[in-house]
C-alpha positions in Angstrom: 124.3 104.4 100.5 122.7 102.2 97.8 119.8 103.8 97.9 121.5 106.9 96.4 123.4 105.7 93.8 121.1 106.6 90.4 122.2 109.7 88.1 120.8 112.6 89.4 121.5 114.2 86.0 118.5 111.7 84.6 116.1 112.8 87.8 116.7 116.7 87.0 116.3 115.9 83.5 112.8 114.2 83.9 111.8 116.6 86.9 112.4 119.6 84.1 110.4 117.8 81.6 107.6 117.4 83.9 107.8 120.6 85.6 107.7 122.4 81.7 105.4 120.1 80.6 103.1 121.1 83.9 104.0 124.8 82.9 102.9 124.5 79.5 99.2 121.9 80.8 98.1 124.3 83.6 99.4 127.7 82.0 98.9 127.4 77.9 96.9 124.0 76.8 94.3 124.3 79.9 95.0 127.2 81.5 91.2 128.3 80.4 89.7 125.1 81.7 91.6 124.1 84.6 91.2 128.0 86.3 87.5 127.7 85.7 87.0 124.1 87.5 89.4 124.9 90.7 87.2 128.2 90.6 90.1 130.8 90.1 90.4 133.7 88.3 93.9 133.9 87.6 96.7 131.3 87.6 99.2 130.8 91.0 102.4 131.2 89.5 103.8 133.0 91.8 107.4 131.9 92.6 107.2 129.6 95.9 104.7 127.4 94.0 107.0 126.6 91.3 109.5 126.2 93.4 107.7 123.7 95.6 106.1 122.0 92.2 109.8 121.2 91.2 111.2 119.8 94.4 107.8 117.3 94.3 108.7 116.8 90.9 112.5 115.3 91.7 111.1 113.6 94.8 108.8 111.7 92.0 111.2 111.2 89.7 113.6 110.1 91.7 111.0 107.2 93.4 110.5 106.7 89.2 114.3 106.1 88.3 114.5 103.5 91.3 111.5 101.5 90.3 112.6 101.7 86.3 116.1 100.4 88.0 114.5 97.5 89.7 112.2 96.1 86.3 115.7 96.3 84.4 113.4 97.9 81.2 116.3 100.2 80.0 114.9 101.4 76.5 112.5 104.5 76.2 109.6 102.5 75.5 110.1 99.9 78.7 110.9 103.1 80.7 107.8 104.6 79.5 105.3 102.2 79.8 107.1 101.6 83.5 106.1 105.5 84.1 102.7 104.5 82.4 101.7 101.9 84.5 103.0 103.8 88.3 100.8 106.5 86.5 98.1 104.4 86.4 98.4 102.7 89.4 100.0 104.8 91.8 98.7 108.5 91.0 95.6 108.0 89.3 93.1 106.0 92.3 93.7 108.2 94.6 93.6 111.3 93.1 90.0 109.7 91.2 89.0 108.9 95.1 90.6 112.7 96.1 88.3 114.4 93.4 85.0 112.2 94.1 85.3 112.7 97.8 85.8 116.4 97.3 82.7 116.1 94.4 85.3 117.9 91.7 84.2 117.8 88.2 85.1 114.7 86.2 86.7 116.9 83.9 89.3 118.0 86.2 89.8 114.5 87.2 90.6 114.4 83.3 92.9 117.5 82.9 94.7 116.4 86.5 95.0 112.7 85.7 96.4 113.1 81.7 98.9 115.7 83.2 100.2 112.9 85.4 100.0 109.9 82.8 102.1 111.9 80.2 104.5 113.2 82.9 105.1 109.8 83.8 105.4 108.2 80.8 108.1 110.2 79.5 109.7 110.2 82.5 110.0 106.8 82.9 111.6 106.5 79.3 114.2 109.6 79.8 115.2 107.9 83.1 115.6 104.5 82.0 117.7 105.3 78.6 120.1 107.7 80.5 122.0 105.4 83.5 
């Protein structure tokens, strides 16, 4: 059970963070934005989506925590820039290809794809300073 041994204290931490952070994207900074490019008049935030939006959360967090583990980068800005570059690499192409194929607005791609490349980033530092 190898696999399992990281500090799930770390994961919840950087699942809140991104979950809040999400919260505070989608329902404060962009709320206006975002609602009018997914074509909705009013935000989901009904309970079962938050809900479901955390436990994605600690599933990414916890793939995050084992690839900080494997680069050995144990300072926030190592950790960071580890988040940075999954962000880039790993969440941004195909949700760019998700949002072309479905001909989405470019600026959603934005709002969607910043979300996930500051999510990640301080993820990735929180998660590789607290072992």
């Amino acid at each position: 059970m190898h696999f399992l041994q990281v500090n799930f204290a770390a994961v919840l931490t950087a699942a809140v963070i991104q979950w809040v952070l999400g919260w505070l994207w989608y329902g404060v900074l962009f709320k206006k934005s975002w609602l009018e490019l997914v074509g909705q008049k009013e935000g989901g935030n009904s309970a079962g989506i938050m809900v479901l939006t955390f436990i994605a959360n600690l599933i990414l967090c916890f793939a995050l925590v084992k690839i900080v583990i494997l680069t050995g980068w144990m300072t926030f800005a190592r950790g960071s820039l580890v988040g940075a570059v999954t962000g880039l690499g790993f969440v941004a192409p195909p949700m760019f290809a998700q949002h072309i194929t479905e001909k989405q607005p470019f600026k959603l791609f934005g709002i969607n794809a910043l979300y996930w490349l500051i999510a990640m980033y301080f993820a990735g530092g929180v998660l590789a300073i607290w072992r």
